[in-house]
N, C-alpha and C positions, 0 to 999 in steps of 0.2 A: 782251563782254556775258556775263553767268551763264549757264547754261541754269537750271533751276526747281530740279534737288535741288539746286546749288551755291550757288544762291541762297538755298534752308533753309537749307543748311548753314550761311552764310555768319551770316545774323538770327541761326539757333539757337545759334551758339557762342556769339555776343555776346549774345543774351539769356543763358545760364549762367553768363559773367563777371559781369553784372548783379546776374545774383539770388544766386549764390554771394557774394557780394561784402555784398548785402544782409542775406544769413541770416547771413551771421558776424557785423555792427554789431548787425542787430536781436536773434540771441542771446546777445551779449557785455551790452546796454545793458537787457534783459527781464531779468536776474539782478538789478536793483533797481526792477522798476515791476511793476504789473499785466498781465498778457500782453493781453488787451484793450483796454486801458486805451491802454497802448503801442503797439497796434496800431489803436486810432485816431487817435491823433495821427498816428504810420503814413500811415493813408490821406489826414488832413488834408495833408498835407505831400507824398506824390504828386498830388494831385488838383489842387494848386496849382501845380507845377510843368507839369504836362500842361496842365491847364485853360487856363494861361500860353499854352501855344506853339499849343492851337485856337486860342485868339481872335486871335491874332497872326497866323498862318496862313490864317485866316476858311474853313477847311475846311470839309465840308457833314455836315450832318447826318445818320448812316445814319436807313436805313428805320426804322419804328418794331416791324418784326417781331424785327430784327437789334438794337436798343436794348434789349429785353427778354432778352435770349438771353445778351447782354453783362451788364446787370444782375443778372439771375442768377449766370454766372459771377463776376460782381466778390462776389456775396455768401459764395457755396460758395467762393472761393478765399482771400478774407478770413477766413473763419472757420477756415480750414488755416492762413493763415499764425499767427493767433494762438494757435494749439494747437498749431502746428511752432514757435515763438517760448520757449514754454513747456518744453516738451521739450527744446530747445535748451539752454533754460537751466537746467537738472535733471541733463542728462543731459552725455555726450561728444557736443560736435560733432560729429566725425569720423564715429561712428558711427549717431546720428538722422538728420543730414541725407541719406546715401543710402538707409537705409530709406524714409522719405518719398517722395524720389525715385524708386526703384525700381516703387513700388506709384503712385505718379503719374501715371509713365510705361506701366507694363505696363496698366491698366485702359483708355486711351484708344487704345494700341497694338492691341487686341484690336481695341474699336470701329472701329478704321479698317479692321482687315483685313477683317474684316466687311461694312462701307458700302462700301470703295475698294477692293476685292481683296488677293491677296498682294504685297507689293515684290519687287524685283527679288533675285536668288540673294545676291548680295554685299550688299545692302545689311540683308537677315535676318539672314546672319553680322557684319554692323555691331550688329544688336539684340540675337546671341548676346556679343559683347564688350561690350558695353554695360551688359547684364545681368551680367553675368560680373563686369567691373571694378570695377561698383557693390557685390555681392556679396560682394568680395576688401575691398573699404574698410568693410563694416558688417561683417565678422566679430570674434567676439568670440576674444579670446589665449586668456582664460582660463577658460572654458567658462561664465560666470556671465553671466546676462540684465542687458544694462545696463537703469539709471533711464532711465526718458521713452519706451520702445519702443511702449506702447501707445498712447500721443500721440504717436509719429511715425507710426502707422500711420493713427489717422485725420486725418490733415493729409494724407498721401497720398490718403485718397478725396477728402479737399476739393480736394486741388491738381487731380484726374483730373476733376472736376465744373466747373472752371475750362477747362482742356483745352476738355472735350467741347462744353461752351457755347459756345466764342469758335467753335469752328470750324463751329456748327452755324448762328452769327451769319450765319456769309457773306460776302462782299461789303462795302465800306465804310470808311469813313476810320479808318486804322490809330490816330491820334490820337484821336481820338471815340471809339473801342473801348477804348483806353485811359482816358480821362477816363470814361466813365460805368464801367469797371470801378471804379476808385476811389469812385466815386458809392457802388455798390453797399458797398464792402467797407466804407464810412463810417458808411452805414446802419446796417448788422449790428453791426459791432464798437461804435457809439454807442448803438443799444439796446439791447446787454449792458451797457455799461456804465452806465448808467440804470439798468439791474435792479440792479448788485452795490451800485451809489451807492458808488463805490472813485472819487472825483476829486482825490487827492490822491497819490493810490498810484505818483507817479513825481518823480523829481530833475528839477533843472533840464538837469542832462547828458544826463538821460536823453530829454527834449523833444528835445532839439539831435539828440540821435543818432535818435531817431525819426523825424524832419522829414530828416535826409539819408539814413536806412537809406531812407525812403519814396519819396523822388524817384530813386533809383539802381533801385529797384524797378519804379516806373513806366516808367522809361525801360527795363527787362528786357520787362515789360511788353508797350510798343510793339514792340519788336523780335522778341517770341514772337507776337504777333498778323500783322506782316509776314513772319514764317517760315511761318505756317500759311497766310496767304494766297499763300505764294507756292509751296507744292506741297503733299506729303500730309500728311495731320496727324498719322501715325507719326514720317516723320521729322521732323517739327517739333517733338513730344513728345521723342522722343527724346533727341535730342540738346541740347536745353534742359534735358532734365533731370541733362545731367553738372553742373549749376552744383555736386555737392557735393564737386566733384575741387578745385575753389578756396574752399568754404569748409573742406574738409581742409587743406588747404595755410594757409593764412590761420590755420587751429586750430592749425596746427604751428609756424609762423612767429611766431605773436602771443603765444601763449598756454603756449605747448612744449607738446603735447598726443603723446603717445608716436604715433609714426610706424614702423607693424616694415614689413620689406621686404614682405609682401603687399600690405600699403596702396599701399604705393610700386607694385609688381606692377598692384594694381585699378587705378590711377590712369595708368598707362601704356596698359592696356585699354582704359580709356574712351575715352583720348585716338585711340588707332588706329579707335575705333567710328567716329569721324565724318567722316574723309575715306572710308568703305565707305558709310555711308549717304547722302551725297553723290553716290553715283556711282550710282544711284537702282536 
């Protein structure tokens, strides 16, 4: 059996494969849709897949203090993914998605030390590498400010807003936190897109890629939800938020997105942060 940080560790990495994995589709396939637009078909297409395995599963329904807290977050992190989507797609992968990241991560990190104390020696120097790695992957070669930086930065408070909500949710069925976050992020991104009246503003490829970036997300999702329940919600942040060591990798692999050995450096950092925060 886990004890509880091995257990984070264990949700939080595979949530970061998840959403790394999602932000490379959902940035690759937002360079021909509406970022809203795309982001709610997005949540249409997680919400279905989750929604699937409640009612299959006949799970119980959290408390109704904990469905609100959820809701909220599904809307603050919704409204991050669509403006990290955007940014994405403007900008260098490589370099938005740890921005984001970083600021995602550090704003809930704070709150935890705060509510839950300080973590343990080795596992701080897991948040110093962490930081560090992410750090070494958002620098820029050539001293000039990349496109999309000020839209990765606020998708980062959205993402931190998402954070702080599920963990202030509590208690409750890690599925159902998942589905009604989709709920929320369906809302928001369907009533912007009512406002702009942009319902045409995506390919058919781009649906397709919507509906699978969404359900790969959902299921990043469940897994950062079962990370935070299962110890502190630094490292649960934490280390979910290396997902942008695999959408680097995925920008590099896919797309040839220039790769200098720092990158390679950050992305080794990150990697060593999570067996330190693991070990609580």
């Amino acid at each position: 059996m886990f004890a509880a940080p091995q257990l984070t560790a264990v949700y939080g990495t595979a949530a970061a494969m998840a959403w790394g994995t999602s932000d490379f589709l959902g940035g690759y396939f937002t360079r021909r849709a509406n970022a809203f637009l795309f982001t709610a078909v997005f949540n249409l297409g997680g919400l279905i897949l989750v929604g699937t395995l409640c009612a299959a599963t006949h799970a119980g329904f959290p408390a109704q203090r904990s469905a609100l807290w959820v809701l909220a977050g599904g809307m603050a992190g919704s409204t991050g993914v669509a403006i990290f989507f955007r940014a994405l797609s403007i900008g260098r992968m490589g370099l938005i998605a740890p921005i984001a990241a970083v600021l995602g991560a550090a704003i809930p990190a704070i709150f935890s030390m705060f509510t839950e104390g300080l973590p343990g020696k080795i596992a701080l120097l897991g948040f110093v590498f962490a930081v560090a790695g992410l750090w070494l992957m958002t620098r820029s070669e050539d001293g000039n400010t990349p496109e999309g930086i000020g839209l990765a930065i606020l998708s980062g408070i959205g993402f931190a807003g998402f954070y702080i909500c599920v963990r202030q949710a509590g208690e409750g069925s890690a599925l159902w936190f998942a589905t009604i976050t989709r709920t929320g992020g369906l809302i928001i991104t369907g009533l912007i897109v009512l406002l702009q009246r942009r319902f045409r503003d995506i390919t058919a490829s781009g649906i397709r890629g919507a509906v699978i970036a969404g359900g790969i997300d959902s299921m990043g999702t469940l897994l950062f939800v079962l990370a935070s329940q299962s110890g502190r919600l630094d490292d649960a942040v934490v280390i979910s938020s290396l997902y942008p060591a695999v959408t680097v990798l995925l920008a590099r692999l896919v797309l040839q997105e220039h790769f200098t050995r720092w990158k390679f450096v950050g992305l080794l950092a990150a990697l060593a942060a999570v067996p330190m925060i693991a070990t609580g």
